[in-house]
N, C-alpha and C positions, 0 to 999 in steps of 0.2 A: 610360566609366569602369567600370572590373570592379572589383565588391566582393566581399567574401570574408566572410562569416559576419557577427559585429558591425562589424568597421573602417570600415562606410561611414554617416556622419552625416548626409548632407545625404537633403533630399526632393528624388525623384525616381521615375521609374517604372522597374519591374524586372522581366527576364526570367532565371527559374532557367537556369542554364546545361545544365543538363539536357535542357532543353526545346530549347533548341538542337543539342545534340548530338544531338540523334534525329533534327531535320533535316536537320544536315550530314554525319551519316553517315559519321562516321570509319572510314581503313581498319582492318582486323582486327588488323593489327601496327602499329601508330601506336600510338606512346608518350606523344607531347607532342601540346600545340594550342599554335596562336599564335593570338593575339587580335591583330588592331592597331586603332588607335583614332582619333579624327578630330583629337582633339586633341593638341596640340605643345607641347612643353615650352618656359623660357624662350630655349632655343637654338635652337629652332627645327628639332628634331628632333620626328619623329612617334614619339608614345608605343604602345608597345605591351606583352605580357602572357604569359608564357605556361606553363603548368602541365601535370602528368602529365595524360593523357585519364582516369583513374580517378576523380580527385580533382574535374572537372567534373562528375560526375553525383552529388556530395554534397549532400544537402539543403538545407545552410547557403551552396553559393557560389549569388550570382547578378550580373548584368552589369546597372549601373545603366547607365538611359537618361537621359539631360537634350536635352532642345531644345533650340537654341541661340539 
């Protein structure tokens, strides 16, 4: 589940998106990221996410973890 600043309510453990992208090491002209996610909506489509690469290294977003 990717949360974004307040909209994310529930507990759960979080990695700054930030921290990620220093990881993955986007290319130098990549614009966007795609997140995709484990979980699936009621149709049974897999969720996914995806935002300008600028706006990931915002303090406020970060990607909740849940166990399942």
């Amino acid at each position: 589940m990717l949360c974004r600043g307040l909209e994310c309510d529930r507990e759960m453990d979080r990695c700054a998106d930030r921290d990620l992208m220093h990881q993955v090491e986007p290319l130098p002209n990549a614009e966007y990221a795609v997140f995709h996610c484990a979980d699936v909506n009621d149709e049974g489509i897999a969720y996914h996410e995806s935002m300008a690469v600028a706006d990931c290294y915002h303090p406020q977003n970060d990607f909740g973890l849940r166990a399942q």
